[in-house]
C-alpha positions in Angstrom: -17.2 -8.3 -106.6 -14.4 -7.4 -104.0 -13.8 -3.8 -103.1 -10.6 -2.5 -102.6 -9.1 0.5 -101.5 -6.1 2.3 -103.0 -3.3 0.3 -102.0 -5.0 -2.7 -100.9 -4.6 -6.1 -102.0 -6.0 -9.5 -102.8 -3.7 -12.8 -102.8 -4.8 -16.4 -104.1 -3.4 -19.1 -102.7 -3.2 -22.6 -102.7 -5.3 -24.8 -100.7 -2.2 -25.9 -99.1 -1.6 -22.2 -97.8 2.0 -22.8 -98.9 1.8 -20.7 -102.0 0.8 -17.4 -103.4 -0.8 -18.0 -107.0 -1.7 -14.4 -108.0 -1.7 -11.3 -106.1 -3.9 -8.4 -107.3 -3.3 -4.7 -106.1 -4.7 -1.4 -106.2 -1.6 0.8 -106.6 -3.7 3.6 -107.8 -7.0 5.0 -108.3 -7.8 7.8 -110.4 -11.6 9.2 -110.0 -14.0 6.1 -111.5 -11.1 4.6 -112.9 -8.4 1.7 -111.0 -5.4 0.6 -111.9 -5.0 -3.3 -111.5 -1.3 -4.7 -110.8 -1.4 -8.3 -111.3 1.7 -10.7 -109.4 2.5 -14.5 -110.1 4.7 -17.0 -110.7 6.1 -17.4 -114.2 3.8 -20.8 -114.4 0.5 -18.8 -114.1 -1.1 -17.2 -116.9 -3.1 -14.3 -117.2 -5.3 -12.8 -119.9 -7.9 -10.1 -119.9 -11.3 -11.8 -120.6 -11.6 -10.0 -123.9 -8.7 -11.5 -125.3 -10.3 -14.9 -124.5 -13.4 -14.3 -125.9 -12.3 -14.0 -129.3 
């Protein structure tokens, strides 16, 4: 697990450091509850887990 603050930011890139492959931000928190914002290329797919699962 990787804390972030509001605002804050995560990037994944490639192990070529030439690329960003996903960026994940806090843009806001709200009490216990965050709001992910999720940023990639139009090649990269994202899913929620649950969605997978089934």
């Amino acid at each position: 697990m990787l804390l972030r603050k509001d605002d804050q930011a995560v990037v994944i890139e490639s192990s070529d450091h030439f690329e960003h492959i996903l960026r994940v931000a806090v843009p806001e928190i709200n009490g216990a509850s965050a709001r992910p914002g999720f940023e990639a290329n139009r090649d990269v797919v994202i899913h929620r887990e649950k969605v997978l699962s089934h």
